[in-house]
C-alpha positions as CSV (number, residue, x, y, z in Angstrom):
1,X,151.0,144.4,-33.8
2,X,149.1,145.6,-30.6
3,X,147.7,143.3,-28.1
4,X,145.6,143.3,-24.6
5,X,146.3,140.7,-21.6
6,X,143.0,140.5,-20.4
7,X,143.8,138.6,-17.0
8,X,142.2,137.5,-13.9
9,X,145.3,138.3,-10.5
10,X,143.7,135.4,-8.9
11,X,143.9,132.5,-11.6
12,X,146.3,129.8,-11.2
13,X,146.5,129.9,-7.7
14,X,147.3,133.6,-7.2
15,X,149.5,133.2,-10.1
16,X,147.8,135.5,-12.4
17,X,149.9,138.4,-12.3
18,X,152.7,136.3,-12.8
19,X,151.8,134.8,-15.9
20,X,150.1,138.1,-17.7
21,X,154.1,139.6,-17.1
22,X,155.2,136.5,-17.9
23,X,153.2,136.6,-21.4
24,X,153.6,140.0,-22.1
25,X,157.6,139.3,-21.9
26,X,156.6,136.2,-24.2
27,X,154.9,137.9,-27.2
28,X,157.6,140.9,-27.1
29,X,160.1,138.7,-28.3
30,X,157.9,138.6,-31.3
31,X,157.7,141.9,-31.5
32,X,153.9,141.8,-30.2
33,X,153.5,145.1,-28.1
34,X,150.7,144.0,-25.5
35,X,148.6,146.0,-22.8
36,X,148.3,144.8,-19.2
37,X,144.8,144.8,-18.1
38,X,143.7,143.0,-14.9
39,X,140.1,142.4,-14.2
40,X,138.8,143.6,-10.9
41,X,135.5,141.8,-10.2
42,X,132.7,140.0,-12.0
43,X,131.7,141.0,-15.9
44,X,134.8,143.3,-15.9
45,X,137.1,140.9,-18.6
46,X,133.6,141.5,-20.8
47,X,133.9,145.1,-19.9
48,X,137.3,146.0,-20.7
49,X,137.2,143.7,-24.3
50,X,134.2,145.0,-25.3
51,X,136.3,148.6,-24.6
52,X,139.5,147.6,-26.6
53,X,137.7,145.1,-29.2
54,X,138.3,147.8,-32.0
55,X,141.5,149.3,-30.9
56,X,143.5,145.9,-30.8
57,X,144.9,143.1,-33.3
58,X,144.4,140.4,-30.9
59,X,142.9,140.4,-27.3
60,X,144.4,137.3,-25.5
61,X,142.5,135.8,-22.0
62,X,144.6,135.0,-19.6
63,X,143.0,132.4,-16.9
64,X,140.3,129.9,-16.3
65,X,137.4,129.2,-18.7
66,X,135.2,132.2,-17.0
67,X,138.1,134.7,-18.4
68,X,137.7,133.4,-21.3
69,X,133.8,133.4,-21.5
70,X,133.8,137.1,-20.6
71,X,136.4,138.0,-23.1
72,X,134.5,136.5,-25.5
73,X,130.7,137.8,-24.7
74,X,133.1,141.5,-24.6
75,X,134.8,140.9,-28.0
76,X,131.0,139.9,-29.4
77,X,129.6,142.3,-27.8
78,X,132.2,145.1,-29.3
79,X,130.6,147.9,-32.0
80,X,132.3,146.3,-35.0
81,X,132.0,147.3,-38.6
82,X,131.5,144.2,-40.3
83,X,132.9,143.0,-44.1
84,X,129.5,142.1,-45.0
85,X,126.1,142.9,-44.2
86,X,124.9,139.6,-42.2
87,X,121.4,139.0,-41.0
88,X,120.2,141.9,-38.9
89,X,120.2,140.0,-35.9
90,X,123.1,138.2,-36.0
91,X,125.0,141.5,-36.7
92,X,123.7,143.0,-33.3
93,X,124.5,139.7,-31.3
94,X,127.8,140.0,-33.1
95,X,128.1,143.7,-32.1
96,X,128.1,144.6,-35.9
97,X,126.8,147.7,-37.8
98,X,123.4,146.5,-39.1
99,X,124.9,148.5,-42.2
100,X,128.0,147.6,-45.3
101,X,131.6,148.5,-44.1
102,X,135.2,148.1,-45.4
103,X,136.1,147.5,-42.3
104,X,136.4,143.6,-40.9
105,X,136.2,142.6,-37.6
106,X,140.0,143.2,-36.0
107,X,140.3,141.5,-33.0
108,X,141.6,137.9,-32.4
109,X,141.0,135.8,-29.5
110,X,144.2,134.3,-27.7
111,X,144.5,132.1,-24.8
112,X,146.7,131.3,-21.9
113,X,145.4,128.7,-19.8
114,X,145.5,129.6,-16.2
115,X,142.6,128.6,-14.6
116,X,141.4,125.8,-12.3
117,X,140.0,124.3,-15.5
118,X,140.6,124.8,-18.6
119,X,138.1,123.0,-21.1
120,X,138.4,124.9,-24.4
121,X,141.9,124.9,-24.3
122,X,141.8,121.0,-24.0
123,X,139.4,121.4,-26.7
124,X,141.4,123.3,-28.6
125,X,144.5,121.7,-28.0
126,X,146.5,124.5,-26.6
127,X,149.7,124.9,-25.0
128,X,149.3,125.2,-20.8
129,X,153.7,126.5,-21.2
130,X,153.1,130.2,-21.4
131,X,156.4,130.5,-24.0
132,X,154.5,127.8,-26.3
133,X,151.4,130.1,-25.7
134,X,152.9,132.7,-26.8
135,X,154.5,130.8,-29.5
136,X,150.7,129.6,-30.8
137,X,149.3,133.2,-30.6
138,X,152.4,134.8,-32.7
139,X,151.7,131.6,-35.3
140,X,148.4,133.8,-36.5
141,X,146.8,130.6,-37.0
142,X,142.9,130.7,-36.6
143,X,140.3,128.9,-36.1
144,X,136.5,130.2,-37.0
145,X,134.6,129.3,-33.5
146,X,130.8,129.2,-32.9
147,X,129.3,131.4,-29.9
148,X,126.7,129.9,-28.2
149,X,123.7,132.2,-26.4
150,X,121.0,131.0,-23.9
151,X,119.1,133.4,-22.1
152,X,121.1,136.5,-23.5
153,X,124.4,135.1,-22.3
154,X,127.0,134.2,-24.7
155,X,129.2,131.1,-24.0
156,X,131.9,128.9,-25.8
157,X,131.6,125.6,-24.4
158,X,128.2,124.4,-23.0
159,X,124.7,125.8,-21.8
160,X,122.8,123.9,-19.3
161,X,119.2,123.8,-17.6
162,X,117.9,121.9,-14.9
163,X,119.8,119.0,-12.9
164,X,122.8,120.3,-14.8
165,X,122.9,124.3,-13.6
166,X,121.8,122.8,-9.9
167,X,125.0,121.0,-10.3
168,X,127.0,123.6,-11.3
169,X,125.3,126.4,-8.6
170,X,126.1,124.0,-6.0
171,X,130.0,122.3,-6.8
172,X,132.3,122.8,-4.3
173,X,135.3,125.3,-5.9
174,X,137.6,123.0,-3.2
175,X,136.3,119.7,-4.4
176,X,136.6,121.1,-8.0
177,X,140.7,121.9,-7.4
178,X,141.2,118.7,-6.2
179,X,138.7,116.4,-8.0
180,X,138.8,118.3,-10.9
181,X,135.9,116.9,-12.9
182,X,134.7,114.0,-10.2
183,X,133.2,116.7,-8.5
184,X,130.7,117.8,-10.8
185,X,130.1,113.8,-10.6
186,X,129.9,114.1,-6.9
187,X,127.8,117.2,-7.4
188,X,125.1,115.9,-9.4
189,X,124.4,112.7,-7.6
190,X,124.3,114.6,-3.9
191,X,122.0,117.4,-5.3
192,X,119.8,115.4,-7.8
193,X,119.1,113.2,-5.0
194,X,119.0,115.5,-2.5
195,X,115.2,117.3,-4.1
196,X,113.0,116.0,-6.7
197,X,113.8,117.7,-9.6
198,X,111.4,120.2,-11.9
199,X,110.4,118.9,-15.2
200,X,110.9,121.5,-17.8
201,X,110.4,121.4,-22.1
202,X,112.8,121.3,-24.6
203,X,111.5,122.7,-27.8
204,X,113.9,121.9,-30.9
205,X,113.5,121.0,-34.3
206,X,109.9,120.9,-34.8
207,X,109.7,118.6,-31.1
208,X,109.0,118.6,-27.6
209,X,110.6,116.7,-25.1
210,X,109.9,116.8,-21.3
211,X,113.0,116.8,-19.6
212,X,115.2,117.0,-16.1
213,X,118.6,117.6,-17.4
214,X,119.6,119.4,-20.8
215,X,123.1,120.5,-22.1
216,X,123.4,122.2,-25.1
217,X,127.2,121.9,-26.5
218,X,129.6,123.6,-28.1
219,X,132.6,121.7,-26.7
220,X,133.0,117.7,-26.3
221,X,134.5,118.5,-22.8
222,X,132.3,119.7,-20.0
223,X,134.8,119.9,-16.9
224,X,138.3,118.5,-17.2
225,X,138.3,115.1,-19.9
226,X,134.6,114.3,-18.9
227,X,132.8,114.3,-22.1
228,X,129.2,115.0,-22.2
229,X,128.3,115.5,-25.6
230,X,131.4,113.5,-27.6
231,X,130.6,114.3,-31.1
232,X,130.5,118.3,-30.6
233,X,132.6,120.6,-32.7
234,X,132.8,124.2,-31.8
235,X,133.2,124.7,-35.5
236,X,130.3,123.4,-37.1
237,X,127.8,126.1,-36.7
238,X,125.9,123.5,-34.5
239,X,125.0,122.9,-30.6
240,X,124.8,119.0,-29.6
241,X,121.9,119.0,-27.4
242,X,122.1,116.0,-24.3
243,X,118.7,115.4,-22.9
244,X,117.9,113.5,-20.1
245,X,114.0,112.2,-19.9
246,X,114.4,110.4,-16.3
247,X,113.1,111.5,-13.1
248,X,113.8,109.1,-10.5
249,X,116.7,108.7,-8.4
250,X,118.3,105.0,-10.1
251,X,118.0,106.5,-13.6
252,X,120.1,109.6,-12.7
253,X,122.7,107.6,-11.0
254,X,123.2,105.5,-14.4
255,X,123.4,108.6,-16.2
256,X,126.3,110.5,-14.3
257,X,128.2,107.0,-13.8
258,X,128.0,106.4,-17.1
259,X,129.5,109.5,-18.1
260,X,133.0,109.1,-17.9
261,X,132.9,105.4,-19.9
262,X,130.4,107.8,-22.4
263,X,127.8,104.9,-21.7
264,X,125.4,107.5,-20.5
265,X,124.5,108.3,-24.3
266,X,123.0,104.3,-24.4
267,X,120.5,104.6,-21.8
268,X,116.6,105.2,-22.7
269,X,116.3,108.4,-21.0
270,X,118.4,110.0,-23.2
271,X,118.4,111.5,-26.5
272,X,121.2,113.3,-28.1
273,X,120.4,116.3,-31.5
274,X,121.9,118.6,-33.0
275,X,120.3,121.7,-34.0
276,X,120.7,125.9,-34.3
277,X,118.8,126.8,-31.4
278,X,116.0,125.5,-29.2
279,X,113.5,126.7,-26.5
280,X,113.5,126.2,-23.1
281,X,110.4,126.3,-20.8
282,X,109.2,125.1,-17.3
283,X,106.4,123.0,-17.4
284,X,104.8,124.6,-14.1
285,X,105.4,128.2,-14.1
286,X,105.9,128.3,-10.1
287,X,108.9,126.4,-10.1
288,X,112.4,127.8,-10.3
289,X,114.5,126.2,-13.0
290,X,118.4,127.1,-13.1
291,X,120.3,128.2,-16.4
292,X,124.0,128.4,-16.5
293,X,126.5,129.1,-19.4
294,X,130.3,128.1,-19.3
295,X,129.8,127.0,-15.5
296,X,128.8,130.2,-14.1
297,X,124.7,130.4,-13.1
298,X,123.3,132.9,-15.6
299,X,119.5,132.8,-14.7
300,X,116.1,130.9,-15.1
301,X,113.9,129.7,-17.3
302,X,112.0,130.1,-19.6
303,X,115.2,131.0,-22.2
304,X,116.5,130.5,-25.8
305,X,119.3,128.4,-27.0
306,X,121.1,129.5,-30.0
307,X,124.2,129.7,-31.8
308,X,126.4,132.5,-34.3
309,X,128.3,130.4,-36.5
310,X,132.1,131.4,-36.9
311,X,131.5,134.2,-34.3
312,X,134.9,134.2,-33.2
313,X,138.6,133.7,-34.7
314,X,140.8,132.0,-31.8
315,X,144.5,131.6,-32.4
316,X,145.3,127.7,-32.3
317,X,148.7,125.7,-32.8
318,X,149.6,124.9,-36.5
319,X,148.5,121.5,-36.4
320,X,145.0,121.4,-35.5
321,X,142.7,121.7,-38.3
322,X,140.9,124.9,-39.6
């Protein structure tokens, strides 16, 4: 069985190189023959498994959540043949052939947490020992994730727009080591104080709502334990969309300090949905409004939100459910 390392030298405080040998020692001794690649900059983990998608059996991330996000925009980005013809658009979002093939997607996603943060494997419910790693991604057990896109970007755990990517351009990467998820706290009380922040709409399911903050989740864990969206499920072919409706400076204080207690779902100015996809647009044009995917800023309104059910088969521990 062949497998890629895909890893980041930097994760885990410098530690990366480290725990890719360390990995690559641990899947040997189940007879799992995997490559060393390190990435070398920005967008090169999408890169390099988009590159080796169709040459490997599994393509495991080594690192933090943003290894993992650019494996996974590279493996669904990957020129594929697919078992089935699916939707043509689908299939070229997936990186399948828009025509029938034999051939089924070959690639599975592995993980080895190794990053600052490391939501999907808390969602997930994998190992942070590299030998039980290794131990989970030799199992062969799968899980058929979702893949979430918003404004051509693919992510696995959340989208954002608004008060939420403002917090996430501006959190301090010291403050995040230390507070973990308190600092995205920290962060969107300084900065949604700091400025009054731009209305924008949120077009979903035959609606419109006029909004300052908006997550759309794949994940029930947005940094650390700090649940935004409790009910999601990255395995429903769903998004839970949070919007928040207030725009002055008490409301949004009751929203992020209700968070971590989940009481932020009860106030008025929010309404929580679940839907396939939804549009995002500014309600005055001359105003910038921030769009990030998996924690990393990845542009501005106006954008689609949308999601590929069961884009992606990630190797999970033997007990969590399929």
């Amino acid at each position: 069985m062949k497998a890629a390392l895909v890893y980041n030298p930097f994760a885990g405080k410098g530690r990366g190189n480290a725990i890719a040998v360390a990995t690559q020692q641990g899947l040997a001794r189940y007879g799992i023959d995997a490559r060393l690649c390190a990435t070398r900059g920005p967008k090169d983990a999408t890169a390099i498994a988009r590159r080796l998608t169709p040459s490997v059996d599994i393509l495991v991330a080594v690192g933090g959540d943003g290894t993992v996000n650019e494996v996974a925009n590279g493996m669904a980005g990957a020129a594929v043949p697919c078992a089935a013809p699916p939707e043509a658009g689908t299939a070229r979002a997936l990186g399948c052939s828009d025509s029938p093939s034999v051939t089924q997607r070959k690639a599975r996603l592995g993980i080895v947490p190794a990053g600052t943060v490391n939501v999907l494997a808390l969602e997930l419910g994998l190992p942070f020992q590299v030998e039980q790693a290794c131990a989970v991604i030799a199992g062969g057990k799968t899980v058929s994730m979702d893949l979430g896109e918003a404004g051509g970007r693919g992510f696995v755990l959340m989208a954002g727009a608004g008060i939420d990517a403002l917090t996430v351009r501006h959190v301090d990467p010291r403050a995040k080591r230390r507070y973990r998820e308190l600092a995205f706290i920290g962060s969107g009380l300084r900065h949604g104080f700091a400025v009054r922040q731009p209305e924008f709409f949120v077009r979903v399911n035959g609606r419109e709502y006029r909004v300052t903050f908006f997550i759309a989740a794949n994940s029930r864990y947005y940094a650390g334990r700090l649940s935004i969206a409790r009910s999601a499920d990255p395995t429903d072919g769903l998004l839970d969309l949070v919007l928040f409706t207030g725009t002055s400076r008490p409301s949004l204080a009751v929203f992020w300090l209700g968070i971590p207690a989940g009481l932020h779902l009860r106030g008025r100015d929010v309404t929580y949905l679940r839907a396939s996809e939804a549009d995002l647009v500014p309600a005055d044009d001359r105003e910038t409004i921030w769009l990030q995917t998996d924690g990393e800023l990845a542009g501005r309104l106006p954008a689609k939100v949308k999601v590929y059910p069961h884009a992606l088969e990630v190797l999970v521990p033997s007990d969590v459910n399929a």
